[in-house]
FINURO-904561 format. One record per atom (N, C-alpha, C): z, y, x. Coordinates in nm, 3 decimals. Each point is the difference from the previous one (the first is absolute). Layout:
residues N
<<Z; Y; X>>
...
end
This chain:
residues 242
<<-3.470; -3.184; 8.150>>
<<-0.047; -0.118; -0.072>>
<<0.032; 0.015; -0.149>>
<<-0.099; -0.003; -0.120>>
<<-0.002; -0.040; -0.140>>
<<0.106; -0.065; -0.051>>
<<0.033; 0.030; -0.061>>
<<0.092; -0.094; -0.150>>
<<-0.108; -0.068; -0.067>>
<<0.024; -0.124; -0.066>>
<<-0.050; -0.088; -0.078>>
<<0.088; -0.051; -0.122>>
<<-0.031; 0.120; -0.164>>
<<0.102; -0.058; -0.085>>
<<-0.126; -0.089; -0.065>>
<<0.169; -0.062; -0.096>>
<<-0.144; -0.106; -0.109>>
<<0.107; 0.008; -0.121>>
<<-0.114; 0.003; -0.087>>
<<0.106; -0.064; -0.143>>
<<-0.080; -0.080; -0.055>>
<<0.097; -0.151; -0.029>>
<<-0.047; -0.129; -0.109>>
<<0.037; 0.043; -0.094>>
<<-0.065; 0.010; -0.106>>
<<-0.001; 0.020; -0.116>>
<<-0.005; -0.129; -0.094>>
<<-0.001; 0.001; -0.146>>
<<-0.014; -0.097; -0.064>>
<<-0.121; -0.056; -0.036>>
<<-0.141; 0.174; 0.033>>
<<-0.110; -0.074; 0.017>>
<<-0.076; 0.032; 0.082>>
<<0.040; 0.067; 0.078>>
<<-0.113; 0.023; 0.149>>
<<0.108; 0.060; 0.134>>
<<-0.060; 0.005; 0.101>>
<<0.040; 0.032; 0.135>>
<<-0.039; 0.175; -0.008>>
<<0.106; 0.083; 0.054>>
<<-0.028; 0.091; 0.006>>
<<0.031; 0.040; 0.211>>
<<-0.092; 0.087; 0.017>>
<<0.031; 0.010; 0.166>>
<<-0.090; 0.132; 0.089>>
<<0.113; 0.069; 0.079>>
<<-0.034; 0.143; 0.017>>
<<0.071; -0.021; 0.195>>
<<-0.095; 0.075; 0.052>>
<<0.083; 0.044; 0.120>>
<<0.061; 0.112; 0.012>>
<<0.082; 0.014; 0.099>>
<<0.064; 0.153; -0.032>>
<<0.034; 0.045; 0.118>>
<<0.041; 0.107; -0.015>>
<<0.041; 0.078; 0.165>>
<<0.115; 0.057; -0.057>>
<<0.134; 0.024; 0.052>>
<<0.087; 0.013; -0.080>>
<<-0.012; -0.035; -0.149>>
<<0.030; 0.151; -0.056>>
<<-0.006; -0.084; -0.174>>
<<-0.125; 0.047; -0.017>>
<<-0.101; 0.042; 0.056>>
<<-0.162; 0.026; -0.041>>
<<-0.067; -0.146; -0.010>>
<<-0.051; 0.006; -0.108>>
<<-0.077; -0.129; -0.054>>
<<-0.142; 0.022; 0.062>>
<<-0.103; -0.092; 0.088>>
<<-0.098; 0.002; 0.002>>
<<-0.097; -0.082; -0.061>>
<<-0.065; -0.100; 0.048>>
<<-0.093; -0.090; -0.088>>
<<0.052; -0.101; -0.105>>
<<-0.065; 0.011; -0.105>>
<<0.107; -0.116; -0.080>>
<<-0.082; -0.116; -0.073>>
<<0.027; -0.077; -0.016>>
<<-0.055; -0.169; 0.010>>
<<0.053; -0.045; -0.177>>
<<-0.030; -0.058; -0.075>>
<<0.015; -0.092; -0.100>>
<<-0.022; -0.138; 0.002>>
<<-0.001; -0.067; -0.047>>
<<-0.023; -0.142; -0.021>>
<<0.033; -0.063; -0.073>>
<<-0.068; -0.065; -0.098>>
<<0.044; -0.093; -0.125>>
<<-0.050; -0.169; 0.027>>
<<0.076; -0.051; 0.037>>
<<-0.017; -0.137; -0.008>>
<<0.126; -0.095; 0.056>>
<<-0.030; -0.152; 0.037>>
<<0.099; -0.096; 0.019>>
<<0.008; 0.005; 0.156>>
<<-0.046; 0.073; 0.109>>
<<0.022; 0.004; 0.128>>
<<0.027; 0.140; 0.070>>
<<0.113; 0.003; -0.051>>
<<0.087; 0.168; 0.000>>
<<0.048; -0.015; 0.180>>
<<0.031; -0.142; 0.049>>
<<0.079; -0.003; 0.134>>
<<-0.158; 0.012; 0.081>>
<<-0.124; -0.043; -0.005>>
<<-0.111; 0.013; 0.049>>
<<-0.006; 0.126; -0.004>>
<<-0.062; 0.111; -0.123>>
<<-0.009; 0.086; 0.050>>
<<0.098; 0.080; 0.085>>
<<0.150; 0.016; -0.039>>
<<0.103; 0.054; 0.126>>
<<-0.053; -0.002; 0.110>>
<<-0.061; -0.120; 0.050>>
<<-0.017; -0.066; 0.120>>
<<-0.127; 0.077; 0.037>>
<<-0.073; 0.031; -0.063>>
<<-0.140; 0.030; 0.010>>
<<-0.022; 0.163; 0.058>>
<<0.110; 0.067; -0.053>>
<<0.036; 0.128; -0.004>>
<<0.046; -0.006; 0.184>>
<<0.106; -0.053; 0.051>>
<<0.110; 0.031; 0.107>>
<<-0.084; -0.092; 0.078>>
<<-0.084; -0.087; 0.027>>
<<-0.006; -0.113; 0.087>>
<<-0.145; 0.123; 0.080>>
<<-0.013; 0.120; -0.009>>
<<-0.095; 0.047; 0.124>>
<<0.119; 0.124; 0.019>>
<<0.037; 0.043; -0.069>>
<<0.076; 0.098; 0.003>>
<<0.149; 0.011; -0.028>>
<<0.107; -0.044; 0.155>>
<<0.120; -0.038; -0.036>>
<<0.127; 0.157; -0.065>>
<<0.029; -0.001; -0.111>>
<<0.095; 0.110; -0.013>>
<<0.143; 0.026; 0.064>>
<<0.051; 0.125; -0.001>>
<<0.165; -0.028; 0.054>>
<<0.058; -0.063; -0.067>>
<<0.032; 0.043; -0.133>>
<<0.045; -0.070; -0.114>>
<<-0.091; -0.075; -0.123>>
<<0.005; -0.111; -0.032>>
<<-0.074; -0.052; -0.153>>
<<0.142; -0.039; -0.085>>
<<-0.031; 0.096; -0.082>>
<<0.135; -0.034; -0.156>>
<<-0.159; -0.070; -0.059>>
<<0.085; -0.101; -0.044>>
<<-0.050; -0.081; -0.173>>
<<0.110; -0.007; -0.099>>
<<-0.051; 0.064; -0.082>>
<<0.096; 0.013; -0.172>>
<<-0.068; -0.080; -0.042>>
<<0.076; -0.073; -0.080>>
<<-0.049; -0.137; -0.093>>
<<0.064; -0.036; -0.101>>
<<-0.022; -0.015; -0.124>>
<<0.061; -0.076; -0.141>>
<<0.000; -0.128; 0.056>>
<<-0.016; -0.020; 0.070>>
<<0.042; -0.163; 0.032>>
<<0.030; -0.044; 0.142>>
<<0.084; -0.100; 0.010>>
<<0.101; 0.011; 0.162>>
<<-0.163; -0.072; 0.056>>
<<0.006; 0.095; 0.127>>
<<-0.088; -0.066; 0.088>>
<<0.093; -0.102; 0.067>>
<<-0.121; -0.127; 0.055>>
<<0.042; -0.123; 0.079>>
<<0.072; 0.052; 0.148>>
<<0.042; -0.133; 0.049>>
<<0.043; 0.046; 0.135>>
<<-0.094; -0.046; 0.061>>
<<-0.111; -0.032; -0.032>>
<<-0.149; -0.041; 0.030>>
<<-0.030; 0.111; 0.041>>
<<-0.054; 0.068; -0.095>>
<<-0.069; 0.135; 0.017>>
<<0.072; 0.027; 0.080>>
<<0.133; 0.081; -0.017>>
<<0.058; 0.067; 0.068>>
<<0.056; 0.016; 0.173>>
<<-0.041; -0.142; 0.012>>
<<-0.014; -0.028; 0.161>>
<<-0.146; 0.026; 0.044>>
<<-0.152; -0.023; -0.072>>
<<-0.126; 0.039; 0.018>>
<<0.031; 0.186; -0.008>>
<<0.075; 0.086; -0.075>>
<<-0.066; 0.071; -0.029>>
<<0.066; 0.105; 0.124>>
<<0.124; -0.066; 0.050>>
<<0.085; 0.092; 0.107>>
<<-0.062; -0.060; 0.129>>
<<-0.108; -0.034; -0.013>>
<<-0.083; 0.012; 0.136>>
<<-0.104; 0.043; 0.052>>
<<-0.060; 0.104; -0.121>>
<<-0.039; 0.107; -0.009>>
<<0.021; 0.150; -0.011>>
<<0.135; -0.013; 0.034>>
<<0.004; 0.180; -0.051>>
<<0.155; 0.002; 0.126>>
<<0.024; 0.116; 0.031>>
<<0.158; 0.021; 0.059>>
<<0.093; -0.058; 0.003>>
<<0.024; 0.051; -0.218>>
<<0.105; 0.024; -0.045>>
<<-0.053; -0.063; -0.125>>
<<0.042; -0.121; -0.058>>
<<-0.001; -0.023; -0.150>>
<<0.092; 0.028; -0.086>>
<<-0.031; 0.020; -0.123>>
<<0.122; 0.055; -0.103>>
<<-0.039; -0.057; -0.115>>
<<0.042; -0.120; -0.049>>
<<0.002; -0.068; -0.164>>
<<0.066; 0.064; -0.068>>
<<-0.056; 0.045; -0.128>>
<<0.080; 0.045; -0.099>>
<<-0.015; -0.097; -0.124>>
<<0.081; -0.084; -0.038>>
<<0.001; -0.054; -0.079>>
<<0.096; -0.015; -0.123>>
<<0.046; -0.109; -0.062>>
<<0.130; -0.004; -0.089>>
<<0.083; -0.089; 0.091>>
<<0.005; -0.018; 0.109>>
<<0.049; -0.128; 0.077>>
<<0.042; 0.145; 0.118>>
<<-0.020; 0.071; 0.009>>
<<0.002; 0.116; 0.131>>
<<0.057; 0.133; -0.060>>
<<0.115; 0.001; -0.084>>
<<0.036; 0.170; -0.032>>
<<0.053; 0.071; 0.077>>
<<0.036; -0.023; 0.096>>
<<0.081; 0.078; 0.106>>
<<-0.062; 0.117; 0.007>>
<<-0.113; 0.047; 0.006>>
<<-0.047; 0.120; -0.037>>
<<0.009; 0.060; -0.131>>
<<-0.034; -0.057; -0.121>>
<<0.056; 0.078; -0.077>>
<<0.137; 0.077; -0.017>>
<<0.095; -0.084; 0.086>>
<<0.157; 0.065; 0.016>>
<<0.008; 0.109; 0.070>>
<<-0.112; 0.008; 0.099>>
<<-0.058; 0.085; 0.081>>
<<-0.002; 0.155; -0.004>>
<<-0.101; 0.001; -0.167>>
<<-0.010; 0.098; -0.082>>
<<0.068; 0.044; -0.095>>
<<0.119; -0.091; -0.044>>
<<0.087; 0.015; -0.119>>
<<-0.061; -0.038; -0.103>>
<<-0.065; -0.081; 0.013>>
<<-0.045; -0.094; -0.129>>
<<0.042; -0.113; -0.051>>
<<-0.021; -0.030; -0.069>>
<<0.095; -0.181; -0.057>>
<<-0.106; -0.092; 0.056>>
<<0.036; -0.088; -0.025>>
<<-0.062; -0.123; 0.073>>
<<-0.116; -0.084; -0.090>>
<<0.045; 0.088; -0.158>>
<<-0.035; -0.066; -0.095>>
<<-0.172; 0.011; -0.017>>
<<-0.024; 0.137; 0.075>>
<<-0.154; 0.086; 0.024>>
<<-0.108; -0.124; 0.090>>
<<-0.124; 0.017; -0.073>>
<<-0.113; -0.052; 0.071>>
<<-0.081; 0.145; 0.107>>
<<0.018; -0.093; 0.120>>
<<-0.025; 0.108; 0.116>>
<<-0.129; 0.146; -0.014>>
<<-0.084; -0.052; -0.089>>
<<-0.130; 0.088; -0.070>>
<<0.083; 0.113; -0.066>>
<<0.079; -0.028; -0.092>>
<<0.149; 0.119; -0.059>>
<<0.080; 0.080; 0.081>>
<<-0.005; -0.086; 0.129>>
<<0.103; 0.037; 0.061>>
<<-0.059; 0.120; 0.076>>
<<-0.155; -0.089; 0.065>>
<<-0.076; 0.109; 0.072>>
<<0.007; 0.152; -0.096>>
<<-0.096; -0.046; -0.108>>
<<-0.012; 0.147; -0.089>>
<<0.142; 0.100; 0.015>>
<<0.086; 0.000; -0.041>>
<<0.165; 0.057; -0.002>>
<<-0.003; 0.058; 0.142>>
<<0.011; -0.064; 0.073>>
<<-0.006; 0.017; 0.169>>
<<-0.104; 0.166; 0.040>>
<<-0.146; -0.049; -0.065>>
<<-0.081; 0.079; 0.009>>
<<0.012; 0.142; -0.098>>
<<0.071; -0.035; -0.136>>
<<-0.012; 0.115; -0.067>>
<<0.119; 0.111; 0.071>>
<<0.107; -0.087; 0.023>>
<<0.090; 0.046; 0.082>>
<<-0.032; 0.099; 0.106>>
<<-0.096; 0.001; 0.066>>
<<-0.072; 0.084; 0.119>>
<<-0.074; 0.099; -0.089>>
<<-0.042; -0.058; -0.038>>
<<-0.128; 0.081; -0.087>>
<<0.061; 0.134; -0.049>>
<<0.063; -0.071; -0.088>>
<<0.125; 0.126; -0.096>>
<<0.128; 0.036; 0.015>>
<<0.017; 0.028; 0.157>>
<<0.136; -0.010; 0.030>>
<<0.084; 0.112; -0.076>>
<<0.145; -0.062; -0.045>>
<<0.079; 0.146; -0.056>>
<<-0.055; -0.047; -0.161>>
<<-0.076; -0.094; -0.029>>
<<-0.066; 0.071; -0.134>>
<<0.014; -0.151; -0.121>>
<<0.048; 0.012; -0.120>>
<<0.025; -0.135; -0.027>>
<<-0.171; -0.053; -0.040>>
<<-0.006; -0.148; -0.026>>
<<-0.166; -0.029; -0.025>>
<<0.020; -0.118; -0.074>>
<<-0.077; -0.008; -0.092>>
<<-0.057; -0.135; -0.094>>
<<-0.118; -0.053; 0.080>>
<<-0.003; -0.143; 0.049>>
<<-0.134; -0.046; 0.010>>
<<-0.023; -0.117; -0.037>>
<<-0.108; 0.021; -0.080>>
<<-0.069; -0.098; -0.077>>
<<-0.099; -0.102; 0.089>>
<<-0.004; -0.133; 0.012>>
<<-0.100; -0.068; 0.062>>
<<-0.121; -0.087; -0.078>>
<<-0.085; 0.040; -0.025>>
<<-0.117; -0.058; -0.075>>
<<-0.009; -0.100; 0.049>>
<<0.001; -0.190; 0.012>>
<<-0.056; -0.079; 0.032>>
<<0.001; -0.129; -0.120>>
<<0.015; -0.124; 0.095>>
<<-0.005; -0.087; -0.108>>
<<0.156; 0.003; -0.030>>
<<0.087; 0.078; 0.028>>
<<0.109; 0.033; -0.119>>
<<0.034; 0.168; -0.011>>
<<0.058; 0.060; -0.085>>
<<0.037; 0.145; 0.034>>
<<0.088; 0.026; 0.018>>
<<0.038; 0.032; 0.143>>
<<0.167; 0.028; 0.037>>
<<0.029; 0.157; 0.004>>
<<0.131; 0.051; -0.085>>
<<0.057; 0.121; 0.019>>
<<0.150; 0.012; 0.057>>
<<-0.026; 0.054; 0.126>>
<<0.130; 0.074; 0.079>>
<<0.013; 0.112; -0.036>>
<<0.141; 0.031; 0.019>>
<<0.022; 0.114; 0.002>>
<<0.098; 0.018; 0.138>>
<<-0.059; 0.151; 0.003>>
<<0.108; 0.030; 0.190>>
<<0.058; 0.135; -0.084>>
<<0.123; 0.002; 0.047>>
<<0.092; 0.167; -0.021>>
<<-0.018; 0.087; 0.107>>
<<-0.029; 0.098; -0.008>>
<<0.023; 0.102; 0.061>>
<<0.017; -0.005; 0.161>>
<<0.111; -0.027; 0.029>>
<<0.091; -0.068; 0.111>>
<<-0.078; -0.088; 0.062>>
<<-0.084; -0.097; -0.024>>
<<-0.092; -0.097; 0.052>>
<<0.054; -0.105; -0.087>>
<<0.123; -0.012; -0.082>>
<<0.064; -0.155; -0.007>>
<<-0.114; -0.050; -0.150>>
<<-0.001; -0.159; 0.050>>
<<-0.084; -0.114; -0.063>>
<<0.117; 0.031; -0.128>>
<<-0.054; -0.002; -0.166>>
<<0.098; 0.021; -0.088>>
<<-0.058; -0.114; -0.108>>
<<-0.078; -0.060; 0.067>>
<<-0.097; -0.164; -0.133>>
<<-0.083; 0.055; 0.016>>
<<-0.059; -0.148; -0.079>>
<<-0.135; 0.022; -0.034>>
<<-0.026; -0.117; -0.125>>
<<-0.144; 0.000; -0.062>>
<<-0.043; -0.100; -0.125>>
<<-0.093; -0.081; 0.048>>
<<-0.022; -0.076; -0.047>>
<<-0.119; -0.094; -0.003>>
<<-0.136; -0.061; -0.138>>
<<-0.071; 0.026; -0.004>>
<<-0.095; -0.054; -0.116>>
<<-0.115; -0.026; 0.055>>
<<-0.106; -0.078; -0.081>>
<<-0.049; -0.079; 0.055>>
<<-0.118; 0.168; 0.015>>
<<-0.109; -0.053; 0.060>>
<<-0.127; 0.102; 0.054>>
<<-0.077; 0.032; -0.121>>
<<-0.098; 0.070; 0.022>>
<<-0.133; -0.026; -0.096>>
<<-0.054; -0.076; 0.006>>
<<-0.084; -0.043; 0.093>>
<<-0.086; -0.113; -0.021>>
<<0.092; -0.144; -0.020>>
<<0.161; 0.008; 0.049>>
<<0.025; -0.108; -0.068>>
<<0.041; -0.009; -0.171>>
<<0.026; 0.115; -0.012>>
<<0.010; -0.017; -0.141>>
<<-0.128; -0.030; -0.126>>
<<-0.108; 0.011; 0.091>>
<<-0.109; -0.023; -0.101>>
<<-0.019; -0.152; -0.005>>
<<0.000; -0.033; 0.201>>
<<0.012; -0.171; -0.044>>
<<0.076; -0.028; -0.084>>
<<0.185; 0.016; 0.048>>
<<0.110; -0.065; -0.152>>
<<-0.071; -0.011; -0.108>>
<<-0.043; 0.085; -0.065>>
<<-0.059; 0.022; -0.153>>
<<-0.074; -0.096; -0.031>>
<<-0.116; -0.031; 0.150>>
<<-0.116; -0.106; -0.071>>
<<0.069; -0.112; 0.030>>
<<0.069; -0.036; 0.079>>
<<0.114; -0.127; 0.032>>
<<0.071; -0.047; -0.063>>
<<0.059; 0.079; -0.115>>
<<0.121; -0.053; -0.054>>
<<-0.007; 0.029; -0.145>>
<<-0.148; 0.083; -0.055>>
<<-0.044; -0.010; -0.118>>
<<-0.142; -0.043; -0.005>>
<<-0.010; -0.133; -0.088>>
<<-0.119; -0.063; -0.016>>
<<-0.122; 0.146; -0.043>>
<<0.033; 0.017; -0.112>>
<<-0.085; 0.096; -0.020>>
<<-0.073; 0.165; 0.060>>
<<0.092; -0.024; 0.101>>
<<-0.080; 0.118; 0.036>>
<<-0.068; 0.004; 0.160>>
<<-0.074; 0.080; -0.032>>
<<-0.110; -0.046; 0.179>>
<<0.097; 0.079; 0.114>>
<<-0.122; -0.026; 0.120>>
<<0.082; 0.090; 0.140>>
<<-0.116; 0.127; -0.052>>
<<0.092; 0.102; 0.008>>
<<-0.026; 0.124; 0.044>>
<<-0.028; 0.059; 0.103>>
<<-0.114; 0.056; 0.049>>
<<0.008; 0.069; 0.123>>
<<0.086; 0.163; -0.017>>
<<0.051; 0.029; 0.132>>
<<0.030; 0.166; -0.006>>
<<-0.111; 0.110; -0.048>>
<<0.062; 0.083; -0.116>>
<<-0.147; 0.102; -0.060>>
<<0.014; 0.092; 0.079>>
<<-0.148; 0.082; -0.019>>
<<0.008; 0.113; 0.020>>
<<0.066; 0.095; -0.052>>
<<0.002; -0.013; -0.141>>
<<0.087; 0.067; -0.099>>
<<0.021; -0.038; -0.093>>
<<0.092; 0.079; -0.090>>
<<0.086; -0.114; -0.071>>
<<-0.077; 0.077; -0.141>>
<<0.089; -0.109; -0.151>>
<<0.009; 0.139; -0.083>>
<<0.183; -0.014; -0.058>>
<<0.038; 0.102; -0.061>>
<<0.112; 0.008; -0.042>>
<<0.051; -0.084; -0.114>>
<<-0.061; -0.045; -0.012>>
<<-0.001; -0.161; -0.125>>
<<-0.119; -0.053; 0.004>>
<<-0.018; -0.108; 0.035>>
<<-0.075; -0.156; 0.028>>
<<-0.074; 0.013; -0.155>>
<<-0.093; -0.043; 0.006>>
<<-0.078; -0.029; -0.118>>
<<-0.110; -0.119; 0.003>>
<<0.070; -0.058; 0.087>>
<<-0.024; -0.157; 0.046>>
<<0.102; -0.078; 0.062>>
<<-0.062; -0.149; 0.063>>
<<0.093; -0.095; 0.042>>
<<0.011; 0.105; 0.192>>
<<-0.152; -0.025; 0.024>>
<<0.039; 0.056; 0.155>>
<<0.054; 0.114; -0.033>>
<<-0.030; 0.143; -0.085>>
<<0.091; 0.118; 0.048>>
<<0.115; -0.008; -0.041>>
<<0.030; -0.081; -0.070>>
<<0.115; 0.007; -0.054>>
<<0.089; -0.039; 0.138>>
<<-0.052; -0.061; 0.032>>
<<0.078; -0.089; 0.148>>
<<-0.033; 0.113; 0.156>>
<<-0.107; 0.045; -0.032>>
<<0.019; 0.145; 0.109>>
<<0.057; 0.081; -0.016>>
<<0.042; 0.077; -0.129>>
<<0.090; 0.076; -0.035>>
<<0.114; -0.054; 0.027>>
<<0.049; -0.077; -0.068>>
<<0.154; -0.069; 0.009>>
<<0.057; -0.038; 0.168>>
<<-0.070; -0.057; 0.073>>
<<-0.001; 0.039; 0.142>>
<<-0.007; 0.065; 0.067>>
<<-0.092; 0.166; 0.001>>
<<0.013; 0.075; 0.058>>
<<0.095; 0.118; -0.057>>
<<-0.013; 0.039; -0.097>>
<<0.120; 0.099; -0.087>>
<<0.159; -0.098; 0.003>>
<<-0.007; -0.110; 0.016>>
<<0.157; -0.040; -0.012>>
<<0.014; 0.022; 0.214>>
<<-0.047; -0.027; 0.058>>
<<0.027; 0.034; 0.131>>
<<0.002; 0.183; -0.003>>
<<-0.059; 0.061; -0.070>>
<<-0.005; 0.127; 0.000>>
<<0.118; 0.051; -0.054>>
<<0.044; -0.073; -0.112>>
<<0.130; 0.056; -0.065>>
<<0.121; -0.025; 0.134>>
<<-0.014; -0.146; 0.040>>
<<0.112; -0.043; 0.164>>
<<0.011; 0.113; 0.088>>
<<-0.094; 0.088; 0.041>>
<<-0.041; 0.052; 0.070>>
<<0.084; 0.154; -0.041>>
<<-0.023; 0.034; -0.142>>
<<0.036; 0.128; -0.013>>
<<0.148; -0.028; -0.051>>
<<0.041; -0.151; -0.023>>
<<0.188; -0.026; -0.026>>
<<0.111; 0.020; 0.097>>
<<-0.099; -0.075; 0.128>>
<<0.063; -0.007; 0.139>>
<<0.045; 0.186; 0.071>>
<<-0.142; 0.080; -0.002>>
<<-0.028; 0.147; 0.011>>
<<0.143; 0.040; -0.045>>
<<-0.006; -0.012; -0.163>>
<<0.095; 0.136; -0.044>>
<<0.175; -0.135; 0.071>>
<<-0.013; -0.062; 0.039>>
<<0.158; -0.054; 0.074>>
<<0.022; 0.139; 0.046>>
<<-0.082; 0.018; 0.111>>
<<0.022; 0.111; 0.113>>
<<-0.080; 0.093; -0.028>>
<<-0.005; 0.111; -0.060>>
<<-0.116; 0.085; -0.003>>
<<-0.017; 0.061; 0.093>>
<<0.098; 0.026; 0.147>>
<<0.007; 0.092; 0.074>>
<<-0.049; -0.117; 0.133>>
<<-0.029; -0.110; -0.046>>
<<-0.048; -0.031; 0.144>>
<<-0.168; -0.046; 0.013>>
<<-0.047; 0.005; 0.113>>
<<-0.109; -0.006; 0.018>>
<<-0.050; -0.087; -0.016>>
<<-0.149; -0.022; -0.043>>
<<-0.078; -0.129; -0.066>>
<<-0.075; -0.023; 0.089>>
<<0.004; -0.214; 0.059>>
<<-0.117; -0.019; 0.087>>
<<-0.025; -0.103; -0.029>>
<<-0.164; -0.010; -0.008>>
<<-0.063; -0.108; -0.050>>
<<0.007; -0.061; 0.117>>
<<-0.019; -0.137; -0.013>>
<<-0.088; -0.080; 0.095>>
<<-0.059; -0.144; -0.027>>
<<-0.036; -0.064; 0.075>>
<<-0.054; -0.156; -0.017>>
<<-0.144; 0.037; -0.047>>
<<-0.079; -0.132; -0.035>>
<<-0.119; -0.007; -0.055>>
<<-0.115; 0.077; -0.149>>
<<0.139; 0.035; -0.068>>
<<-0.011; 0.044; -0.107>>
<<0.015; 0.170; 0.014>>
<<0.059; 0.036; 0.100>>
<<0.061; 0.197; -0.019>>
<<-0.087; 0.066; -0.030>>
<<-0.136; -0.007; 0.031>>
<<-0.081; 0.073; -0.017>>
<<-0.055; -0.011; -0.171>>
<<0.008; -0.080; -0.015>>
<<-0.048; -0.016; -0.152>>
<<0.110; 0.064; -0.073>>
<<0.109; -0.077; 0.004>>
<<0.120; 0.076; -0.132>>
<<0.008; 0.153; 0.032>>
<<-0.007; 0.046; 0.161>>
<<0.017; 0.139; 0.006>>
<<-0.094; 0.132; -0.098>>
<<-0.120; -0.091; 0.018>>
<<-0.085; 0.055; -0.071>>
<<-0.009; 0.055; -0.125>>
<<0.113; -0.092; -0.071>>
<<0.026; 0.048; -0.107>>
<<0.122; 0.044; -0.032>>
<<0.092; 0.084; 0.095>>
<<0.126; 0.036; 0.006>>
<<-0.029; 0.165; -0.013>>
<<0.129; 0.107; -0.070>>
<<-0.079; 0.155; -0.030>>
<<0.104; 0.040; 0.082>>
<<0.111; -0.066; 0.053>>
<<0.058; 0.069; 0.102>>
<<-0.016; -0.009; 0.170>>
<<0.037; 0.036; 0.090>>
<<-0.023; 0.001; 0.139>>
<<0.074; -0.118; 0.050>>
<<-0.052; -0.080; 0.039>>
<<0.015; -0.077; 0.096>>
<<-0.087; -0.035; 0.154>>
<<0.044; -0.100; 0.059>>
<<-0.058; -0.008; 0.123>>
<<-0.007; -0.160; -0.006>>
<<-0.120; -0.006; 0.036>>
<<-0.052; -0.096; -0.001>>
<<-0.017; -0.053; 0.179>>
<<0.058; -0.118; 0.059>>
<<0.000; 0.003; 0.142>>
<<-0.028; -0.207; 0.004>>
<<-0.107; 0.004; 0.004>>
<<-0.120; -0.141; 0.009>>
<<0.137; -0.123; 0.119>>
<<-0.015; 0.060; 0.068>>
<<0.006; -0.093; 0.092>>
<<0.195; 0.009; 0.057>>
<<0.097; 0.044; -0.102>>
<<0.157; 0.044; 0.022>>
<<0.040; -0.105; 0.081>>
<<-0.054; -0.146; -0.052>>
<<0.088; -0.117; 0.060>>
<<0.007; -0.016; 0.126>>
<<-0.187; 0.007; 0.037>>
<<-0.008; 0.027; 0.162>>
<<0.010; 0.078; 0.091>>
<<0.032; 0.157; -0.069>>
<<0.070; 0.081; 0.080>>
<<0.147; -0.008; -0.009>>
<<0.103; -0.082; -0.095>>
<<0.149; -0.036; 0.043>>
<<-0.035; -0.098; 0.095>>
<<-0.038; -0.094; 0.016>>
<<-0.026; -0.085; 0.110>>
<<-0.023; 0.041; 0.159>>
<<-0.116; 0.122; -0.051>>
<<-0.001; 0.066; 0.124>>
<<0.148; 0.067; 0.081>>
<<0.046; 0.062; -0.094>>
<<0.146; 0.042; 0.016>>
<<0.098; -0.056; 0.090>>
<<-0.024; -0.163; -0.062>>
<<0.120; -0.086; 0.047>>
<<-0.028; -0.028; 0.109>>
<<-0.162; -0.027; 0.040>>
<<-0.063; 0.001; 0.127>>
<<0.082; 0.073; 0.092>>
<<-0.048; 0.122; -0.017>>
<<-0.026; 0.142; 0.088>>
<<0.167; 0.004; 0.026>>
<<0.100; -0.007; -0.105>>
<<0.121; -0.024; 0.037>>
<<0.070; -0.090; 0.072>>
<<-0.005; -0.130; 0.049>>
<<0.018; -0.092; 0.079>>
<<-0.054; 0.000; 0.138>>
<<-0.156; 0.046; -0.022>>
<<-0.073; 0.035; 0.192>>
<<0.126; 0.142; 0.007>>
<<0.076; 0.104; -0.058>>
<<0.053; 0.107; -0.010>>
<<0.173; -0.073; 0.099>>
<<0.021; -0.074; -0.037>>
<<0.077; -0.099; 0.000>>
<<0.061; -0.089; 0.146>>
<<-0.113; -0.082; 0.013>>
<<0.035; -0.129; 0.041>>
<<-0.134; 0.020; 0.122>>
<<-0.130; 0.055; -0.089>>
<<-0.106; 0.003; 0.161>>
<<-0.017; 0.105; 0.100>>
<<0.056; 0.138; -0.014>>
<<0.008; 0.103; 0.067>>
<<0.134; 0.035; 0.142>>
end
């Protein structure tokens, strides 16, 4: 029987089945009925396990609807760290962080790693060598930083993400595409030289774009959060259902 992970995000549903930690079909969703679709997913097809990661504590509503669909339920929330202690993480981590670390951890075992998460904020971990969690930063995303700008300065518009930039603005919009994408570019190559010896991984909504314009090797891996999820899955049926 399938695993069923999910991650709530701050702006869409992300959702993959898996067989151990192999990810198979994967699902998105952007809107205000995130517990509908869950439901929509598991209610023909019951899993062993359904993890939901969430920026926000699910109800004990849901959470009695949603463990009557699947085996084994697993909330990951800010209300539920017992797993992060799990992994040797602080408590202080949003479970999407926690997943990534988890996953780079496998990925790059033996090997230290920076990973960067493109979304509506940009989070950087760093893992040592050893596997151990050593911090991480927080700043806001791209696309939120273009809103801030038109939000909190009258004068200037929303920007969409460019195709390309130039190296000095010679307007109001490039000036504001440059300054957004080269100041995340400079973050990007500050964070790098911390560790030069450890490995670079993009992820979230954005990896593919900033990678694009990166001249060193990295790895770019789309979907990290829902393969740590898968992990935690595949580790518990490892566990508790065998």
């Amino acid at each position: 029987m399938a695993n069923l992970v999910i991650e709530i995000g701050n702006t869409a549903v992300k959702a993959a089945w898996s067989e151990g930690i192999i990810l198979g079909k994967t699902f998105r969703y952007q809107g205000e009925k995130a517990m509908a679709f869950i439901v929509s997913l598991v209610e023909k097809e019951r899993p062993a396990v359904l993890i939901v990661a969430s920026v926000y504590v699910i109800s004990r509503k849901d959470e009695k609807e949603l463990s009557g669909y699947c085996g084994k339920l697993l909330i990951l929330d800010n209300s539920n760290t017992r797993t992060l202690a799990d992994y040797s993480l602080p408590d202080y981590i949003t479970y999407d962080r926690a997943a990534s670390i988890i996953a780079a951890r496998y990925l790059f075992k033996g090997k230290g790693c920076t990973v960067f998460d493109f979304g509506t904020t940009l989070t950087v971990d760093f893992i040592e060598n050893q596997g151990k969690y050593s911090g991480g930063n927080i700043s806001l995303g791209c696309r939120t930083r273009f809103k801030a700008l038109n939000r909190y300065s009258k004068a200037l518009p929303l920007v969409n993400t460019p195709d390309s930039i130039e190296e000095e603005g010679h307007s109001i919009q490039k000036s504001i595409e440059s300054g957004v994408i080269s100041g995340i570019m400079f973050e990007i190559e500050g964070y790098a030289s911390f560790r030069p010896a450890n490995v670079i991984v993009f992820t979230g909504g954005d990896a593919v774009y900033f990678a694009k314009r990166m001249k060193n090797s990295i790895f770019v891996i789309c979907n990290l959060v829902l393969m740590g999820l898968a992990l935690i899955a595949d580790e518990y049926v490892q566990k508790n259902l065998r």
